[in-house]
C-alpha positions in Angstrom: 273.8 186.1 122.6 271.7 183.0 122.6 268.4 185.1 122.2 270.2 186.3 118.6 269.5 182.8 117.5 265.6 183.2 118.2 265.2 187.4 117.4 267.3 187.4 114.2 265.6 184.9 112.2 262.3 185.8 113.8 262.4 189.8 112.6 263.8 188.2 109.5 260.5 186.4 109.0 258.2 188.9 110.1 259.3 191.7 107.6 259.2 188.5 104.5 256.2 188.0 105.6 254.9 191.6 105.6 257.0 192.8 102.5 254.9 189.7 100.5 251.5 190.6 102.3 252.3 194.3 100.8 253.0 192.9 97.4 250.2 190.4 97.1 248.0 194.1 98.2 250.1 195.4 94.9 249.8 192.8 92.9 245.5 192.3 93.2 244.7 196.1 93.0 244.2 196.9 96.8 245.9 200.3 96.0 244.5 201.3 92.6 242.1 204.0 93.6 242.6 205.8 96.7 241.1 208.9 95.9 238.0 207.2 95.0 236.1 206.2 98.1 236.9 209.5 99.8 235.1 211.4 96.9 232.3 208.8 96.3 231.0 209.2 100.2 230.7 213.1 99.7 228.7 213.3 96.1 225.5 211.5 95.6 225.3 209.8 92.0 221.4 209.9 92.2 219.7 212.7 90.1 
């Protein structure tokens, strides 16, 4: 029961942490275009 104390708060933590690292990705357009790069490596905009 003792290693509650520790692992509880710890997981706690570690998902806050993640869920804000996920939202600051939101928040400064890390997901805006995802279909963009894969099309942009296949097609060469040079004529």
């Amino acid at each position: 029961m003792d290693s509650l104390l520790i692992l509880v708060p710890a997981a706690l933590t570690l998902g806050l942490l993640a869920l804000a690292t996920f939202l600051w990705a939101l928040a400064h357009g890390q997901f805006d275009d995802p279909e963009g790069s894969a099309e942009r490596i296949l097609f060469d905009d040079e004529e």
